[in-house]
OpenMM code with the backbone's topology and positions (N, CA, C; nanometers):
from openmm import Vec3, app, unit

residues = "UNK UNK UNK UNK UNK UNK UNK UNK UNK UNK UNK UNK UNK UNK UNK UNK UNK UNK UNK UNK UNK UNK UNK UNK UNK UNK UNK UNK UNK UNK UNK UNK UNK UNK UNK UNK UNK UNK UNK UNK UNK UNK UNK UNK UNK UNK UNK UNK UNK UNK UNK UNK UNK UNK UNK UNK UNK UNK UNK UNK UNK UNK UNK UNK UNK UNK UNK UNK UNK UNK UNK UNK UNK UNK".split()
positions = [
    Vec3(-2.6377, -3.1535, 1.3487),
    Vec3(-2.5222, -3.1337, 1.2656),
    Vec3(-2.4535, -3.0043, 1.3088),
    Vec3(-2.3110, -3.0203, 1.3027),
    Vec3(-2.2773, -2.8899, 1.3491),
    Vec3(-2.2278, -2.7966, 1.2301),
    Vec3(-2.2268, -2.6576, 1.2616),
    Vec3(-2.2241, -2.5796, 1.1964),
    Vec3(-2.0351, -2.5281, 1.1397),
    Vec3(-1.9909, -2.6052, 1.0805),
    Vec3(-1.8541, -2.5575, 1.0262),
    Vec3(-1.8388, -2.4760, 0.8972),
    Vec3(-1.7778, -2.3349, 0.9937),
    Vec3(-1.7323, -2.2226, 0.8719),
    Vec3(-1.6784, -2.2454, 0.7710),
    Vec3(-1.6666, -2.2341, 0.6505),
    Vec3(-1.6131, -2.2191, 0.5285),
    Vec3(-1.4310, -2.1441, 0.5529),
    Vec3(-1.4166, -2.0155, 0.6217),
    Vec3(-1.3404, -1.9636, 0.5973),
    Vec3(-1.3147, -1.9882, 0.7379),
    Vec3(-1.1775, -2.0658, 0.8194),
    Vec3(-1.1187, -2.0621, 0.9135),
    Vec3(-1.0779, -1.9210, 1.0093),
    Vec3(-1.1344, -1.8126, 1.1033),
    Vec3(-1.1116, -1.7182, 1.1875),
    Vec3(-0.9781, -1.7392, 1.2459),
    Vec3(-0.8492, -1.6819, 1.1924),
    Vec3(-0.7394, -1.6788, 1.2827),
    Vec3(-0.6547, -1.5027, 1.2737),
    Vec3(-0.6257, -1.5464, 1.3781),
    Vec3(-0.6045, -1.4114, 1.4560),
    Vec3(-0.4574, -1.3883, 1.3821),
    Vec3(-0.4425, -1.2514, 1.3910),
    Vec3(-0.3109, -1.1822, 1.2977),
    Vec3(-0.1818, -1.2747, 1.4541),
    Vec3(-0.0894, -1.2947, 1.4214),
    Vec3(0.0422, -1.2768, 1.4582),
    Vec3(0.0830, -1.1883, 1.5272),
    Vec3(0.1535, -1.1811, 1.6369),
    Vec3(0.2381, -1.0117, 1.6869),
    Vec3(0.3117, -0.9864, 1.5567),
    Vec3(0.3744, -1.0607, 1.4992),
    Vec3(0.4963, -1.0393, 1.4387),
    Vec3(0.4510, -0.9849, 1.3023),
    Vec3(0.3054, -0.9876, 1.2994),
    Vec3(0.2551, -0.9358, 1.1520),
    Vec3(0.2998, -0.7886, 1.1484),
    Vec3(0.2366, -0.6978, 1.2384),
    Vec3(0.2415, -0.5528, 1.2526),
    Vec3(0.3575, -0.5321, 1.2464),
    Vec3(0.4365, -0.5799, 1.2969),
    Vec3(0.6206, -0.5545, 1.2682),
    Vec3(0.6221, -0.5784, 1.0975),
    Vec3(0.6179, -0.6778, 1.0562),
    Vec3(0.6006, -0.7385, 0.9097),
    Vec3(0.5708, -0.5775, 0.8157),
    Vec3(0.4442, -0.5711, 0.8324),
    Vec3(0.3857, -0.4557, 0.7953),
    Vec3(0.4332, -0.3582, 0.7964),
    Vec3(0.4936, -0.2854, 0.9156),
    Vec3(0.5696, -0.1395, 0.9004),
    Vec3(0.6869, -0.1661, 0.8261),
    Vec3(0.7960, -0.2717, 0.8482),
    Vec3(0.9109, -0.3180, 0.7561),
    Vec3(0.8849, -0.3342, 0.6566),
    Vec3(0.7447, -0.3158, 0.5803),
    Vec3(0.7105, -0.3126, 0.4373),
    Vec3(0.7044, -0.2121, 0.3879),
    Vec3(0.6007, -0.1522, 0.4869),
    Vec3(0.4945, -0.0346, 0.4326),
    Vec3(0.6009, 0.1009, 0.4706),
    Vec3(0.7206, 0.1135, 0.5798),
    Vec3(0.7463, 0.2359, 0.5701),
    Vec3(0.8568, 0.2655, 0.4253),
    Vec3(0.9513, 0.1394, 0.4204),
    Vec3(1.0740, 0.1637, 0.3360),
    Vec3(1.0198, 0.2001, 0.1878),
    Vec3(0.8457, 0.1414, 0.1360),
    Vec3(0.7728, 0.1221, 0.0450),
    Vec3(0.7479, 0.3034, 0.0314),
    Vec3(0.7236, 0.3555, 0.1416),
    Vec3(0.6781, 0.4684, 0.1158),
    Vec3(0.7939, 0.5730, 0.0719),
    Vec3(0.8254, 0.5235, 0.1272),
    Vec3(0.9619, 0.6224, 0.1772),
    Vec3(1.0485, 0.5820, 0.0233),
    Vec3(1.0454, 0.5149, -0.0498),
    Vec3(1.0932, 0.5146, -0.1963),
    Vec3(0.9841, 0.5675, -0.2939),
    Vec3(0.8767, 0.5681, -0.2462),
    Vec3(0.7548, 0.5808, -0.3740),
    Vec3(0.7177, 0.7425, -0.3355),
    Vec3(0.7491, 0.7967, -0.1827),
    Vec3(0.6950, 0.9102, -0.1991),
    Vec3(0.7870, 1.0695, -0.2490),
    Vec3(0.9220, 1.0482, -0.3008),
    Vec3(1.0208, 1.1005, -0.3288),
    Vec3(0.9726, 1.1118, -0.4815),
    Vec3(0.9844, 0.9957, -0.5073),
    Vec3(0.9248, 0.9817, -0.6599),
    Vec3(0.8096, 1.0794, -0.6935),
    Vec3(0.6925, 1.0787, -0.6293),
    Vec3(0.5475, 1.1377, -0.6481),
    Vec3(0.6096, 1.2133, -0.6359),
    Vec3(0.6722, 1.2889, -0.5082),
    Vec3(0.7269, 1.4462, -0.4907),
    Vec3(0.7843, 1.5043, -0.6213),
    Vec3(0.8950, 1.4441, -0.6654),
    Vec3(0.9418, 1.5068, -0.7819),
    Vec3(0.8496, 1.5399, -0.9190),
    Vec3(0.7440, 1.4296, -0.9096),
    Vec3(0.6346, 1.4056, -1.0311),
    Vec3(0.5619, 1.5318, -1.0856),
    Vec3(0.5499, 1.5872, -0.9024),
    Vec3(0.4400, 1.6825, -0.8871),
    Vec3(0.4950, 1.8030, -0.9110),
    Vec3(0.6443, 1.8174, -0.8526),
    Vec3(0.7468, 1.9285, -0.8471),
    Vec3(0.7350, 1.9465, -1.0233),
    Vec3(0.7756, 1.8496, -1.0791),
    Vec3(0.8068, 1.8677, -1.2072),
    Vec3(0.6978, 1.9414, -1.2918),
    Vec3(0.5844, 1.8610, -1.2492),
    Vec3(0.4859, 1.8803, -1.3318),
    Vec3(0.3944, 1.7541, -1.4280),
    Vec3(0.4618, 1.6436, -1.3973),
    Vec3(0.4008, 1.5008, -1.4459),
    Vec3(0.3266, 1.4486, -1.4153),
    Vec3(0.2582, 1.3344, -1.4523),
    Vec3(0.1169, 1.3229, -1.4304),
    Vec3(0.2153, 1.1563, -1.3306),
    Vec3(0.2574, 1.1625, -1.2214),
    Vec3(0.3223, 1.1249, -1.1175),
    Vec3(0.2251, 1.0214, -1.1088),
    Vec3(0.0907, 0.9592, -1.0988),
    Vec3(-0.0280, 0.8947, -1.0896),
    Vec3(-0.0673, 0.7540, -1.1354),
    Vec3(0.0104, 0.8196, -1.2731),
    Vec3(-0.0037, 0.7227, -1.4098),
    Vec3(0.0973, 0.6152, -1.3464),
    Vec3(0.2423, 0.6359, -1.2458),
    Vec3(0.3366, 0.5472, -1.2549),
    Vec3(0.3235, 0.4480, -1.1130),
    Vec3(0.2263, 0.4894, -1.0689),
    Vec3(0.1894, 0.4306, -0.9505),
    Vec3(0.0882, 0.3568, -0.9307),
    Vec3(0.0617, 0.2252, -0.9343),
    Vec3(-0.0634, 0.1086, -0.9635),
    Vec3(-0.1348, 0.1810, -0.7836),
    Vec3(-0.2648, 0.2257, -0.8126),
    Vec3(-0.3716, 0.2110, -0.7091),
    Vec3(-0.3790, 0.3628, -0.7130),
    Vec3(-0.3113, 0.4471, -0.7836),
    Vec3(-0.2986, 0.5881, -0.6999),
    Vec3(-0.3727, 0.7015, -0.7781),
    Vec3(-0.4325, 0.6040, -0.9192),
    Vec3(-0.4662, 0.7201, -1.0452),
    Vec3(-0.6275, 0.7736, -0.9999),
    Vec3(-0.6644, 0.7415, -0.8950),
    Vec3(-0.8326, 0.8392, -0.8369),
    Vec3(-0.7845, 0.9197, -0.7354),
    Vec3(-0.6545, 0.9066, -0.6394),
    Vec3(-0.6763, 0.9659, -0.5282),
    Vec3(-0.6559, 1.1366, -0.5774),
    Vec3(-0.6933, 1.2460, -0.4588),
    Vec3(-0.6338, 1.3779, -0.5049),
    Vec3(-0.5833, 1.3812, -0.4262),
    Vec3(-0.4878, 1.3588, -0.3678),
    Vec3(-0.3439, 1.4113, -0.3171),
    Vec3(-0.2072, 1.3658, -0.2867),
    Vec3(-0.1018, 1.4001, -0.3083),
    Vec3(0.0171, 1.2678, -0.2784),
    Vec3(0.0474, 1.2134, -0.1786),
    Vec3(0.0006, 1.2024, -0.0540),
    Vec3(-0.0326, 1.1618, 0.0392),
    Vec3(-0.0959, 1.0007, 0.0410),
    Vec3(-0.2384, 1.0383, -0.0321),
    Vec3(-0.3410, 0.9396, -0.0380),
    Vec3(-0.2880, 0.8641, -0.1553),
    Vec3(-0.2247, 0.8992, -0.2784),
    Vec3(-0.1650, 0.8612, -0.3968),
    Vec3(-0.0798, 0.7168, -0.3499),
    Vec3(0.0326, 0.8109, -0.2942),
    Vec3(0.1312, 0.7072, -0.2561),
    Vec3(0.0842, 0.6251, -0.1519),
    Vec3(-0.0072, 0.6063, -0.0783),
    Vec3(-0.0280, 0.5255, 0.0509),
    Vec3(-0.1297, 0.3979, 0.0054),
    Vec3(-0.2264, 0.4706, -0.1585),
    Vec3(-0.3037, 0.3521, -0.2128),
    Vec3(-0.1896, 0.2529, -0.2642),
    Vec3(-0.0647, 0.3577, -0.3374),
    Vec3(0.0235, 0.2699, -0.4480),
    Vec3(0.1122, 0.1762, -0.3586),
    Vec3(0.1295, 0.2233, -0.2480),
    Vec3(0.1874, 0.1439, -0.1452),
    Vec3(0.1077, -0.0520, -0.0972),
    Vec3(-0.0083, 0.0048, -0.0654),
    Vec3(-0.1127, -0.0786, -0.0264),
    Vec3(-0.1477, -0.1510, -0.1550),
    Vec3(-0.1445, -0.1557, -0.2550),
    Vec3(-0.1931, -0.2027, -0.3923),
    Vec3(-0.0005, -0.2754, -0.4213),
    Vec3(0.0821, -0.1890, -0.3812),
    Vec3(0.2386, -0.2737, -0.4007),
    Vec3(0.2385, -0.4385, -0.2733),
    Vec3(0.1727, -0.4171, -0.1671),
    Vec3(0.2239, -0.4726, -0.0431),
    Vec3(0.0964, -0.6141, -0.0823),
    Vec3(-0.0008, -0.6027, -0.1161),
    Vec3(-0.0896, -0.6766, -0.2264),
    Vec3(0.0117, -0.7696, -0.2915),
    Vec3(0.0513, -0.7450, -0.3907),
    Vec3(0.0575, -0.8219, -0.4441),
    Vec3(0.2302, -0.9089, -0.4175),
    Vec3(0.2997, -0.9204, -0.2850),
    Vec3(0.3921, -0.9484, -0.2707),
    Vec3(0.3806, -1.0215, -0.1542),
    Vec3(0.2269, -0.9903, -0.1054),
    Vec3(0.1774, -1.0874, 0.0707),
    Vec3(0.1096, -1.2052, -0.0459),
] * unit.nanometer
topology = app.Topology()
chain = topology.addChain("A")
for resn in residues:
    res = topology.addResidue(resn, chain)
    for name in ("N", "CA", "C"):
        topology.addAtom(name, app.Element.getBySymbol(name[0]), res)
């Protein structure tokens, strides 16, 4: 009997990684202005961002809230 996987192995696309930065930079690049001001201000900047309320820094903040945004829209 032969052995057939459950979960089909297929390889990403070229066109994914393009996909991806056309997501992930414009994503950042709106969400990390936001955190900036959060932090400038003094707000708890964290709370408004789904994925970002463990990280410590706005860096890592915005790049979870990014990755937790790009989730749920793939």
């Amino acid at each position: 009997m032969t052995d057939i996987p459950f979960f089909s192995e297929k390889k990403p696309h070229k066109g994914d990684k393009l996909t991806f930065v056309l997501i992930f930079i414009p994503s950042f690049a709106l969400l990390f202005p936001l955190a900036l001001l959060g932090q400038l201000v003094g707000l708890h900047w964290k709370h408004w961002l789904p994925g970002a309320e463990n990280m410590t820094n706005i860096y890592s903040g915005v790049k979870a809230a990014v990755y937790t945004f790009m989730s749920h829209i793939i």
